[in-house]
Each structure stands twice: as structure tokens, then as C-alpha cells.
MARTORLUM-803011 format. One record per residue (C-alpha): residue in one letter; x, y, z. Coordinates in pm, 1 decimal, m for minus. Layout:
BEGIN
+------+----------+----------+----------+
! donu !        X !        Y !        Z !
+------+----------+----------+----------+
!    a !        X !        Y !        Z !
...
+------+----------+----------+----------+
END
This chain:
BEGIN
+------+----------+----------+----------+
! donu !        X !        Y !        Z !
+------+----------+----------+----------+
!    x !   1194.9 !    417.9 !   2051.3 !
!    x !   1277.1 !    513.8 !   2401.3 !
!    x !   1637.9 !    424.8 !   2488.0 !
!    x !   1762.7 !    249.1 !   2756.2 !
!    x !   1995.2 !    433.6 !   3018.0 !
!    x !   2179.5 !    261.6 !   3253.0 !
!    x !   2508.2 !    256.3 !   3113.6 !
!    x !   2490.4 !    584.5 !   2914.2 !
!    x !   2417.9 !    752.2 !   3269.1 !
!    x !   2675.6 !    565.7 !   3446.1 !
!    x !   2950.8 !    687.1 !   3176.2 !
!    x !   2847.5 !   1103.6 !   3197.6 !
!    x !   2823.3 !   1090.6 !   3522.2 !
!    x !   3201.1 !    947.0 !   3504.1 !
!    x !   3305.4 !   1246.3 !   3287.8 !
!    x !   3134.8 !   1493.6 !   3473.1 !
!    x !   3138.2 !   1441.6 !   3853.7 !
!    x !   3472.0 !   1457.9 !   3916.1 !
!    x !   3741.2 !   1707.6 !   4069.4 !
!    x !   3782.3 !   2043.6 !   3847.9 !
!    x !   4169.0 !   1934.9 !   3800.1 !
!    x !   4139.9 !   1579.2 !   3706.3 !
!    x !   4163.2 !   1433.4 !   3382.0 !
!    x !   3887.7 !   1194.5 !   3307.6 !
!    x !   3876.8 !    938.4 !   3038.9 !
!    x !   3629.9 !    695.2 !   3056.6 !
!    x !   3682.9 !    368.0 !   2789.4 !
!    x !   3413.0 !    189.8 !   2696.3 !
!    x !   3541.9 !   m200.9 !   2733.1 !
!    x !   3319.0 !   m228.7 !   2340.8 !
!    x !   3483.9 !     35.2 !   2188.1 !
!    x !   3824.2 !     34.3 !   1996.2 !
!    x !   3986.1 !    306.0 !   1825.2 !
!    x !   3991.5 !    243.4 !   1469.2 !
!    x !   4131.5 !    609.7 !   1313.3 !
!    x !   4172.3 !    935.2 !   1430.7 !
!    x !   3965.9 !   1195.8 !   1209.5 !
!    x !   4176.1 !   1561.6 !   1126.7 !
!    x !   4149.4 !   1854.4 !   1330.8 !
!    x !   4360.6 !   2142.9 !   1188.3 !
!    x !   4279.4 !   2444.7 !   1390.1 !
!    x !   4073.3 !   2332.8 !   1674.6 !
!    x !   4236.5 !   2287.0 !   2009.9 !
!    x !   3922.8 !   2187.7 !   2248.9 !
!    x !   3809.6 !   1885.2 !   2078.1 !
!    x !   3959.7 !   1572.7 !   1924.7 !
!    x !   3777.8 !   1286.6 !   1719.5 !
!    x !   3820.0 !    925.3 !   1631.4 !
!    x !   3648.1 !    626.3 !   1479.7 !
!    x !   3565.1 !    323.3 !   1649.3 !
!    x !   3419.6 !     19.4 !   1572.7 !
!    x !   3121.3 !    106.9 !   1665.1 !
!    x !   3109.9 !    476.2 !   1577.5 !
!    x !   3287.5 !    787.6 !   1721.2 !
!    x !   3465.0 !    893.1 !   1975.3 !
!    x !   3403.2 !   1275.3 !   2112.8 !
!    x !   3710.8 !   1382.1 !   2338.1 !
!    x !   3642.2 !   1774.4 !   2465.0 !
!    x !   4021.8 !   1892.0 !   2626.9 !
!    x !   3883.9 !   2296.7 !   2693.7 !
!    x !   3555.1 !   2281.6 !   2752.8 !
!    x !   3596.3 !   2626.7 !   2952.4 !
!    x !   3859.1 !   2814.4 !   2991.4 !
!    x !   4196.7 !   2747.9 !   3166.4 !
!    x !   4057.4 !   2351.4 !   3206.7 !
!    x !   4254.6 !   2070.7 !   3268.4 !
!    x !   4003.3 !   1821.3 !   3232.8 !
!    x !   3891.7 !   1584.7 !   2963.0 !
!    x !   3547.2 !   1479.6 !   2862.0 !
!    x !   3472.7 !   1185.7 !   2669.8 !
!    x !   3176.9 !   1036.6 !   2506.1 !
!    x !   3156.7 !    732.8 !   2247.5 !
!    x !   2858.0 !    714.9 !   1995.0 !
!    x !   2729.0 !    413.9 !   1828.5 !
!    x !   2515.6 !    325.7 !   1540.8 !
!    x !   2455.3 !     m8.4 !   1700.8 !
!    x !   2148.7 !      6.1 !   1859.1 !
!    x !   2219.5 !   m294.3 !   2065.1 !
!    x !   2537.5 !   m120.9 !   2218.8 !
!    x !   2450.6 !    116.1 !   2584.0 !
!    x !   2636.3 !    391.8 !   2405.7 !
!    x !   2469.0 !    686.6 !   2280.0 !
!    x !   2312.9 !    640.1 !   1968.8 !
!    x !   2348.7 !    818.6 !   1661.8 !
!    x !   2260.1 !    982.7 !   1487.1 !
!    x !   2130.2 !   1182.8 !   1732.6 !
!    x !   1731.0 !   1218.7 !   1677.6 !
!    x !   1642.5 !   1460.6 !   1942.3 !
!    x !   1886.7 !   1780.2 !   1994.2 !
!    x !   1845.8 !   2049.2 !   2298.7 !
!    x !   2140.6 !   2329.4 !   2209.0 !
!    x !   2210.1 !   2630.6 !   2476.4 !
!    x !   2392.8 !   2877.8 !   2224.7 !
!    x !   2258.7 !   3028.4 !   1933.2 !
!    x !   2623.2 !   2952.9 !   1809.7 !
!    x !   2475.8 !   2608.3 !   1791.6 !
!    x !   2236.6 !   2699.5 !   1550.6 !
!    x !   2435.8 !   2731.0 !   1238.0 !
!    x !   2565.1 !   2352.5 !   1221.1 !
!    x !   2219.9 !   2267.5 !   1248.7 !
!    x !   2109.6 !   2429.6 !    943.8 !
!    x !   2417.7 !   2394.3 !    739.1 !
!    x !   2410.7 !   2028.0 !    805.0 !
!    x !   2041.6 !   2024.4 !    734.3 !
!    x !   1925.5 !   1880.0 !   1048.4 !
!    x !   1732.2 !   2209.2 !   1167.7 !
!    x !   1459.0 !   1945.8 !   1252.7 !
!    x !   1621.3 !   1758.7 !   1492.5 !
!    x !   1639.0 !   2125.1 !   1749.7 !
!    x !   1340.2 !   2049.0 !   2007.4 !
!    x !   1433.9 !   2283.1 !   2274.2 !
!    x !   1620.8 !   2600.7 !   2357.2 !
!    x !   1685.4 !   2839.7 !   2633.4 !
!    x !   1491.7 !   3179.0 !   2526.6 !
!    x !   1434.2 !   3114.4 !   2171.5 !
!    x !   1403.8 !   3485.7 !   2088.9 !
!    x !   1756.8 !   3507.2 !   2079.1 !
!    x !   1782.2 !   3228.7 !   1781.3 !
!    x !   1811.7 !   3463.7 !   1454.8 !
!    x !   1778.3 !   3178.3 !   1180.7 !
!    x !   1488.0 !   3214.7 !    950.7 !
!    x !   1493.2 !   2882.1 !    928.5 !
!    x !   1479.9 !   2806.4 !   1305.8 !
!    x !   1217.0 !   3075.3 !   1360.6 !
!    x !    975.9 !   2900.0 !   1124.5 !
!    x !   1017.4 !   2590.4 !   1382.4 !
!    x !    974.6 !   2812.3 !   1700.6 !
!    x !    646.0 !   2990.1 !   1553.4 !
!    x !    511.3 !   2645.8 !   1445.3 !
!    x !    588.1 !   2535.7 !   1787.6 !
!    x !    851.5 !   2262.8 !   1714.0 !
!    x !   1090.0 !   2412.2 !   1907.4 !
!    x !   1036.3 !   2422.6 !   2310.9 !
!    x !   1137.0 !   2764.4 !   2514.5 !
!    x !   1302.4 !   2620.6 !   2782.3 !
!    x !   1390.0 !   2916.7 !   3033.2 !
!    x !   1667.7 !   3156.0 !   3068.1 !
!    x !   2046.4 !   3005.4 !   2992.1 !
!    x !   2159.2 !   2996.2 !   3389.2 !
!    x !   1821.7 !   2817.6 !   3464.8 !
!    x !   1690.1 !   2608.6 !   3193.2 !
!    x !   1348.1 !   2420.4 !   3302.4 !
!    x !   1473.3 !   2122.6 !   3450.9 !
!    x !   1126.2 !   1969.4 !   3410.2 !
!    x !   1003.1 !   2021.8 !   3043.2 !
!    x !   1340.0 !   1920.9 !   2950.6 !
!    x !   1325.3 !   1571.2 !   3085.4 !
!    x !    976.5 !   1583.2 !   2959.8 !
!    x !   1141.1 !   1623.0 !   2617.6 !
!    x !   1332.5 !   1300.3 !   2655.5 !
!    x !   1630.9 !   1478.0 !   2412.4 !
!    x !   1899.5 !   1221.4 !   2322.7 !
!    x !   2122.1 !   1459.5 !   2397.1 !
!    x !   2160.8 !   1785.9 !   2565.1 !
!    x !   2478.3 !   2038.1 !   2439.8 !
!    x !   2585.8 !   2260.2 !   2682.2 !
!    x !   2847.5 !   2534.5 !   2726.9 !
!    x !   3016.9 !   2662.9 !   3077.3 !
!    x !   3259.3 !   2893.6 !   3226.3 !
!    x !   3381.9 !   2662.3 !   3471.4 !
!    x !   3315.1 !   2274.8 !   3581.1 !
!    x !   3037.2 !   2411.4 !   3846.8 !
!    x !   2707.9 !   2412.7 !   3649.5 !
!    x !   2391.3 !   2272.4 !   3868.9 !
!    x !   2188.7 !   2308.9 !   3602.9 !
!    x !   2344.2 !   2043.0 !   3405.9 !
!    x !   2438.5 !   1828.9 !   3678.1 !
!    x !   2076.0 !   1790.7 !   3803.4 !
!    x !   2025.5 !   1671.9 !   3408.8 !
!    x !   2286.6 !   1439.2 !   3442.9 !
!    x !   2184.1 !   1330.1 !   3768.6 !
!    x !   1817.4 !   1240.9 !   3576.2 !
!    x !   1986.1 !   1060.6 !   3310.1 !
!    x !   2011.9 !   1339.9 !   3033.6 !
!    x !   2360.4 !   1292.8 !   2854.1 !
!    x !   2555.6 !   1606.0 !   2802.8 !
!    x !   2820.0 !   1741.3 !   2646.3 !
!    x !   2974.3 !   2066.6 !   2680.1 !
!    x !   3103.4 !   2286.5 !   2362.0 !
!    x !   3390.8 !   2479.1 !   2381.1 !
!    x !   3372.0 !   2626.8 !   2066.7 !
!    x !   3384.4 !   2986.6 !   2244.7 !
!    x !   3726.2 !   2899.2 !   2384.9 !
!    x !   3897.1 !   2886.3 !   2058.6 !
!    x !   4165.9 !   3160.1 !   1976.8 !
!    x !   4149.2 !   3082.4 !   1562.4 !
!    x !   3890.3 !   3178.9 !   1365.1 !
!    x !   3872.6 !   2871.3 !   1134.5 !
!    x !   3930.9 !   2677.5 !   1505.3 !
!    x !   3586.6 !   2745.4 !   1604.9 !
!    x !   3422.6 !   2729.1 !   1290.2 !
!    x !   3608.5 !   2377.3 !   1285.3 !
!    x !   3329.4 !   2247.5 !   1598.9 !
!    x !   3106.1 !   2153.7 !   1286.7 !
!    x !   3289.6 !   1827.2 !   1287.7 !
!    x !   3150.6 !   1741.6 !   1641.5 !
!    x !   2779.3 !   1809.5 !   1508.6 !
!    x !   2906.2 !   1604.7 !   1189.6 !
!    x !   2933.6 !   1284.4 !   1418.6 !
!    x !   2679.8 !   1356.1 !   1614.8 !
!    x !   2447.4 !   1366.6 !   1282.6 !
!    x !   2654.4 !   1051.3 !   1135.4 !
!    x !   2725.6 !   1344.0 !    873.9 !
!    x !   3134.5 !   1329.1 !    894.3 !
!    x !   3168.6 !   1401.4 !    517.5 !
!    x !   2898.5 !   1651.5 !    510.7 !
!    x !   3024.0 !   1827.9 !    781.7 !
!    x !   3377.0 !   1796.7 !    674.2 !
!    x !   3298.9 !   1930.9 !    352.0 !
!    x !   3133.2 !   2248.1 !    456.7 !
!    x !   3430.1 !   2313.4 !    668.7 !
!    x !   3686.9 !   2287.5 !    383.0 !
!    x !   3467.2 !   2486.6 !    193.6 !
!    x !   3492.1 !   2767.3 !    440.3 !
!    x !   3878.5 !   2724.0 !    530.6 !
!    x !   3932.2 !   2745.7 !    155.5 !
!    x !   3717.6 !   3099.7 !    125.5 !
!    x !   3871.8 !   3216.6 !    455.8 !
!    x !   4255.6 !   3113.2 !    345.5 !
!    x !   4144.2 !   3288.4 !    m27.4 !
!    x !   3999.2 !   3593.3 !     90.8 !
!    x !   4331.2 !   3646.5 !    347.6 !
!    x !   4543.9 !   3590.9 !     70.4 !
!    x !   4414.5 !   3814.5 !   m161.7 !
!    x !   4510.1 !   4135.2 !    104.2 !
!    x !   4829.5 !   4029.4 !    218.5 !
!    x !   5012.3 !   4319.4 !     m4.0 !
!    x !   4825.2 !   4593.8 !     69.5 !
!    x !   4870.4 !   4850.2 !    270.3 !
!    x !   4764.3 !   4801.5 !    641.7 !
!    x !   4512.5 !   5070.3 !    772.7 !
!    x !   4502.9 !   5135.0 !   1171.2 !
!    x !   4240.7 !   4947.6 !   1358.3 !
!    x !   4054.6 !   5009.7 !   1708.7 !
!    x !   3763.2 !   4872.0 !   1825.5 !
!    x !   3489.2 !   4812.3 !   2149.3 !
!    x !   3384.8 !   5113.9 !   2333.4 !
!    x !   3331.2 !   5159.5 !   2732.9 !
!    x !   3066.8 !   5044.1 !   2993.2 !
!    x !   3080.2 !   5205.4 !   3281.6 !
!    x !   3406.8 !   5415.4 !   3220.6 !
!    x !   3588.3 !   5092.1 !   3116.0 !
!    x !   3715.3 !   5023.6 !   2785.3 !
!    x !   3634.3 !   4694.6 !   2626.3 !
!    x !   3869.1 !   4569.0 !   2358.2 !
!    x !   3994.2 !   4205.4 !   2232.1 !
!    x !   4335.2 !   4075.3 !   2292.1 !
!    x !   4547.9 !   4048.5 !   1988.7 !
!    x !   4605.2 !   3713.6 !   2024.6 !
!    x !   4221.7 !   3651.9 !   2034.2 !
!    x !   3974.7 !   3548.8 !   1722.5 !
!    x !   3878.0 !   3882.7 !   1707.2 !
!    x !   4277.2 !   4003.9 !   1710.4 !
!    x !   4336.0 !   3753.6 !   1434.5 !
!    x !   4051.4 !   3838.9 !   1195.9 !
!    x !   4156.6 !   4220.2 !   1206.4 !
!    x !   4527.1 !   4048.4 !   1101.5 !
!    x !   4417.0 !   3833.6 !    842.6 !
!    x !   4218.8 !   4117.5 !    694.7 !
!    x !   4478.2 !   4314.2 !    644.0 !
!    x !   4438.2 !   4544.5 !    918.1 !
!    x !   4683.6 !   4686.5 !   1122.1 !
!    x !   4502.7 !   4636.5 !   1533.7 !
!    x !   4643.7 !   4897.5 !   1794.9 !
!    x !   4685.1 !   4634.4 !   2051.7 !
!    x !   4823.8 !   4338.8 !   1818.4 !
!    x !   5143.4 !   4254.5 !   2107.1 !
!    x !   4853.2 !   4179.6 !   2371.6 !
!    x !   4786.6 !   3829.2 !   2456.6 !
!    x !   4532.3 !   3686.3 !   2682.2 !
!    x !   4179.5 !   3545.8 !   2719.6 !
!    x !   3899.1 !   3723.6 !   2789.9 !
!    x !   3872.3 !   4092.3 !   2685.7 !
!    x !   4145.9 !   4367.3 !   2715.3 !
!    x !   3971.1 !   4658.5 !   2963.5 !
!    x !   4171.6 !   5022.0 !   2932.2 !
!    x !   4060.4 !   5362.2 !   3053.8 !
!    x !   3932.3 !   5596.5 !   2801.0 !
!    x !   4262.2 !   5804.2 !   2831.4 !
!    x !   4461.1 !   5537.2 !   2782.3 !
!    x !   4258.6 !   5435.0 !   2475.6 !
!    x !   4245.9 !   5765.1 !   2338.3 !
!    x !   4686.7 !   5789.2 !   2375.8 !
!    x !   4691.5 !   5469.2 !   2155.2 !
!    x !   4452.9 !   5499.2 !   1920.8 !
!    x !   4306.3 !   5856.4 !   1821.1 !
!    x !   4456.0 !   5844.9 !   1490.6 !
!    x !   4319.5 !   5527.2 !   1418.9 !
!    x !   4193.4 !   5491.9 !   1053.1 !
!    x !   3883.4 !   5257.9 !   1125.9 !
!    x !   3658.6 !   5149.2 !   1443.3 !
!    x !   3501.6 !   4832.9 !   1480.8 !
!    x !   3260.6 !   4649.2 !   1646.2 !
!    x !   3188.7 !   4988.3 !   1908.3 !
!    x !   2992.4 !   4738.7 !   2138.0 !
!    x !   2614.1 !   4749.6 !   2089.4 !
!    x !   2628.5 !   5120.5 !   1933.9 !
!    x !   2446.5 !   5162.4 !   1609.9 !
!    x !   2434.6 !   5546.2 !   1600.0 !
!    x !   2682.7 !   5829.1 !   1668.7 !
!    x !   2447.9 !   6072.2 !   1831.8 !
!    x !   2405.0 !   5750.0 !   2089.8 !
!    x !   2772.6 !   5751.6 !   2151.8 !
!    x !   2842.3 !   6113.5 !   2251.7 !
!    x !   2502.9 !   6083.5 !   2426.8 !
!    x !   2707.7 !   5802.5 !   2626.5 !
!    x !   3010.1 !   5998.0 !   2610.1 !
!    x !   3124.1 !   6278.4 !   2463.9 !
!    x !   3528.2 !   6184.6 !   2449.9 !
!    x !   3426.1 !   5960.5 !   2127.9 !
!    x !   3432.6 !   6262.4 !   1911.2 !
!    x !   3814.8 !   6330.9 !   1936.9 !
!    x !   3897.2 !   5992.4 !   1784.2 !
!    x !   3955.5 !   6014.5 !   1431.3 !
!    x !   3774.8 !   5695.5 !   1308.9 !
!    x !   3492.7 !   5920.1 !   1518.4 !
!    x !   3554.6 !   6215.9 !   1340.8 !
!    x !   3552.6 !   6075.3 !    939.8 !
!    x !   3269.0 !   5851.8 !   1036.0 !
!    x !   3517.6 !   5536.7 !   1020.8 !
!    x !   3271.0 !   5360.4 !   1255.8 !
!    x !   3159.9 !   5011.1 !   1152.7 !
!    x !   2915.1 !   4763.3 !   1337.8 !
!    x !   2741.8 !   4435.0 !   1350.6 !
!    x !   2464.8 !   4487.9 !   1588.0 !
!    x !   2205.7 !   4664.7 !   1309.9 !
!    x !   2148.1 !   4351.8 !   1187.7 !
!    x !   1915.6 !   4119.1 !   1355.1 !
!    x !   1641.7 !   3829.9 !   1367.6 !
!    x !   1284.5 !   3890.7 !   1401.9 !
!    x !   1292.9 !   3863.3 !   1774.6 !
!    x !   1586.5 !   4055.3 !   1786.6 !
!    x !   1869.7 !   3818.9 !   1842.3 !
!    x !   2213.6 !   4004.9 !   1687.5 !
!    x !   2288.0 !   3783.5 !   1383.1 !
!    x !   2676.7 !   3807.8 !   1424.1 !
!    x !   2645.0 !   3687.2 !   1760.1 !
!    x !   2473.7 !   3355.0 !   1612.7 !
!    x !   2607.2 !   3306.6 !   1335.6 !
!    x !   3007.1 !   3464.5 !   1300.5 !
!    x !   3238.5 !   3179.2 !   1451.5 !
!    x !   3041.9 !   2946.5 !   1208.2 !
!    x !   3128.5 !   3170.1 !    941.7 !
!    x !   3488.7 !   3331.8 !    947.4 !
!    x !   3557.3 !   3375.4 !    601.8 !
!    x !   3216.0 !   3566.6 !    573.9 !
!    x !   3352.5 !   3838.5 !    883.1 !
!    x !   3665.1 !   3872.3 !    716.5 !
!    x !   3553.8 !   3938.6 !    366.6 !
!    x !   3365.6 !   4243.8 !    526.0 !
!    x !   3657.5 !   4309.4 !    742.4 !
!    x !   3844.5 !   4344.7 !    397.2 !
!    x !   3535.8 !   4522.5 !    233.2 !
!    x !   3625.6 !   4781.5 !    555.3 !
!    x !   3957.1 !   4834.0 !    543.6 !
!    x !   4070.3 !   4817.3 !    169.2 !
!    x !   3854.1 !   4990.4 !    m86.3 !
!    x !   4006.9 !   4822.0 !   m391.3 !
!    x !   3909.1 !   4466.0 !   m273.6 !
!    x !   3597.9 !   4535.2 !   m110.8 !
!    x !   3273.3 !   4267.4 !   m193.7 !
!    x !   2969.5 !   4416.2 !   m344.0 !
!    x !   2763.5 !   4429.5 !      9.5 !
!    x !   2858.1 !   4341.7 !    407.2 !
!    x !   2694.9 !   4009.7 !    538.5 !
!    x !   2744.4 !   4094.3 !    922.2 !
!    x !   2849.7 !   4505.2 !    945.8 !
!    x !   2702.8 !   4837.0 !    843.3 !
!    x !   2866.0 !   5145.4 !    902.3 !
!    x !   2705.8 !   5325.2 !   1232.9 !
!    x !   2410.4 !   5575.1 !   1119.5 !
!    x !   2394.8 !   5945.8 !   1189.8 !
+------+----------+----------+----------+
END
């Protein structure tokens, strides 16, 4: 049943069409707060009950934001909120992807910006059948097939409040909300955006479960490392003669901590990525014991192809070099890259598996050490 508008349109366009340093809470004169649901890591989201439903309220939807984006959802049909649960889904990340299937609500995906990079077996099986609609590249999605689609909602992602491409869908009625899972500094914080597809799915306990069931392996597998001995840790590599590392302070930074890993650049804080020289990299960390994540490398003959410097590093030299981007979908979408801030406690058991032999798992889910 096609939904009507007015009100729904009148209410994004409130949250979104606004000055960049404004807060912006809209009320709904139906809705009353009735509970406020827990959020333990998170820091860009918040959620409540309502009478009606839910209550969505984004606070970093990009980074360094000061605004506030609100949306109510109803299971009342006869209330001009948004509906749920939400029927017809249009995601722009492939770190969208994951809720969808853990939740079980794969079905509900009807469009995508270039579905080659969605990994998900499950997904891909949709795509091929052609359930799934290939809307364009990310920057410019077809504004055309997706009003065509008539999605219920559209969830979007931005660096900054000036996105055309989802303004001209809000300006033809298409609700959005951005997700700001990528903003989050905690691991378990971003896996923790599952709770904002649980309402959106009318699956709160579902979703809530599935999260406790990954804090609880994530909290478990830190625990069980916190005596040993803590190896050295670099990671990234260059593009174009700049070094590309996380912050300490970052997800990435706090993974390497919590797996017992000892990062050469734990005192850095910041958002974004750290970017070094080479020679200032190789000062701080040519002893290091292990090398992650080299960017996109996969072999070592690539790297001193790239640059030769690599091979006075010590991770280089005792072929310490671990990566994610081996593993990939059949379309070639990197698998970590979809699938890792769902999934924290699964990176950091093969973060442990990496740096401490005695309480390694029997196989990696995301890395592979580089090949020859």
C-alpha cells in the first residue's frame, strides 16, 4: 500500500535543510516518549520508545557535527509518521549489509549504489536474481529509478551536511536518514548501529540480542589476552610517498589494544588517518614484531615493486605481514570492508590469532598472511 507523504516530507525536510551548526529536533505533537532504550558504546545515535513506536535521534552523523537528526517511526498506520517496519530498504554502504542479514531481513534490500561491491552470499543471490536494483555510483545515485522504487526509506551516509544527492531525494519526498556508524571510535560502538536497523525492522530484541552476543565474544576474547606479553604492532603502508596509519585513539588503535598488541603510535589521537613519511615510519617502527592491514597489498614482491624501503622493516623481513584484502566476494568487494565494524569480536580474535601463538583460533575469518 502506497503511503501517504505529506507530513513525513514536511518533518525530513525539517531535519535536513537547515544550517550545518544548528541543532534540529523536530517533535511530533503525537508522539510521547515512553522509555529510553540502552546504548553502551555508541556515541552517534540515541533511541527511545514512544507511544507509537521509536524514536531515532542521530547526534554525529559526520564528523565534527553539531547537528541533530530526528525521525519517529510508528506501527500505526493511521499516524503520518514513518511506518514500520520498514518494507522497502535502499542502503549506500556495504557496512549496511550485515544488519540486514543478521536480522534476517536480506529481503527487504531493493536497491544499492554499485552492487558489485556487496560481498554477502546471501545478498548476491538477490542481485543475480535481480531483486536488488544497481542504482549508480555512491556520489551520484540515480535519482530517477530510485523514486521509481518508491523505498520507504532511504539510509544514507556523508562527510559533511552538503549532499545534493540526498537533498534532491528529500526534496521528492524520499525519507532519509544518515548512518554514522563510520564515525564511531569503539569497536563494539559501531557494531552497536544494529539497534537502529532493530527499530527500523520492529526487531528491538532481535537486534539487541545479536549485539550482546557479540559484546560478550568481543569482551571474552579481550579478556582472555590481557596477561600476555604485548608484541610490537605497525600497520598501513604509503600512497604516493605518504604513510597511511590509524590514530591510536581510533577503532582500528583500539582493536590492536584489546588484542593484546602493543601499536607504535598508541599516544596519537585524532580522526581520520595518521599520514607520516616513510623515514619517519621507518625511525618508529623497524623493529616492529607484526604488520597489519599494509593497505590493499596482498603480496611482498608487490610491495618492493612499490617500494623498495619495505624490506628493512623487520615485520618485512620475518614475513610478519598480515592482511584482509585476499579475501573477497564474487564481484570483488573486500569482505572486511563490509562486514568488520559489524563484527568486532570476529577482527580481534584474528588480531589475537596474530599476535599470540598460544591463544590463536583454529583459522582467520578476515586476514591471511601476505603471499610470496
Amino acid at each position: 500500500m502506497k503511503r501517504s507523504l505529506p507530513l513525513i516530507y514536511l518533518i525530513i525536510c525539517c531535519l535536513f535543510i537547515s544550517c550545518k551548526n544548528e541543532k534540529h529536533i523536530v517533535s511530533n505533537e503525537f508522539e510521547t516518549v515512553t522509555d529510553t532504550l540502552e546504548v553502551k558504546y555508541a556515541k552517534g545515535f540515541e533511541l527511545f520508545e514512544t507511544n507509537y513506536g521509536y524514536r531515532i535521534t542521530v547526534n554525529s552523523p559526520w564528523p565534527g557535527s553539531k547537528d541533530t537528526l530526528q525521525l519517529d517511526l510508528s506501527r500505526n498506520a493511521s499516524q503520518s509518521n514513518l511506518q514500520i517496519p520498514i518494507k522497502k530498504f535502499i542502503a549506500t554502504s556495504t557496512t549496511h549489509i550485515p544488519p540486514l542479514v543478521l536480522l534476517e531481513e536480506s529481503d527487504k534490500l531493493i536497491g544499492f549504489p554499485d552492487t558489485d561491491y556487496i560481498s554477502s552470499s546471501e545478498m548476491r543471490q538477490r542481485i543475480d536474481a535481480g531483486k536488488v536494483e544497481d542504482l549508480g555510483a555512491n556520489e551520484t545515485i540515480n535519482l530517477e529509478r530510485t523514486i521509481t522504487l518508491q523505498p520507504d526509506l532511504v539510509m544514507g551516509y556523508g562527510i559533511d551536511a552538503d549532499n545534493p544527492t540526498y537533498q534532491s531525494m528529500i526534496d521528492a519526498g524520499i525519507p532519509v536518514l544518515y548512518n554514522g556508524d563510520w564515525t564511531e571510535q569503539h569497536p563494539l560502538g559501531r557494531a552497536e548501529w544494529i539497534k537502529v536497523f532493530g527499530v527500523l525492522f520492529d526487531k528491538e530484541k532481535e537486534a539487541f540480542e545479536i549485539f550482546n552476543k557479540i559484546e560478550a565474544d568481543y569482551l571474552a576474547a579481550k579478556a582472555s589476552v590481557k596477561d600476555l606479553e604485548k608484541p610490537t604492532v605497525m600497520a598501513g603502508a604509503t600512497w604516493k610517498d605518504v604513510w597511511y596509519l590509524p590514530y591510536g585513539n581510533s577503532w582500528q588503535g583500539k582493536l590492536i589494544h584489546d588484542a593484546g598488541g602493543n601499536y607504535i603510535y598508541k599516544d596519537t589521537n585524532g580522526s581520520g588517518s595518521l599520514s607520516y613519511s616513510i623515514e619517519s615510519v621507518l625511525k618508529d617502527a623497524q623493529t616492529a614484531d607484526f604488520w597489519i592491514a599494509p593497505s590493499q597489498y596482498t603480496t611482498y614482491s608487490k610491495m618492493l615493486e612499490d617500494n623498495k624501503s619495505y624490506k628493512l622493516f623487520k615485520a618485512f623481513k620475518e614475513k610478519q605481514l598480515y592482511t584482509f584484502a585476499i579475501r573477497k566476494g564474487a564481484t570483488g568487494g573486500v569482505i572486511y570492508y563490509e562486514e568488520a565494524s559489524m563484527r568486532p569480536d570476529l577482527v580481534l580474535k584474528d588480531l589475537i590469532s596474530i599476535f599470540h601463538e598460544k591463544a590463536a583460533t583454529s583459522e582467520f575469518y578476515f586476514f591471511d598472511k601476505l603471499e610470496e
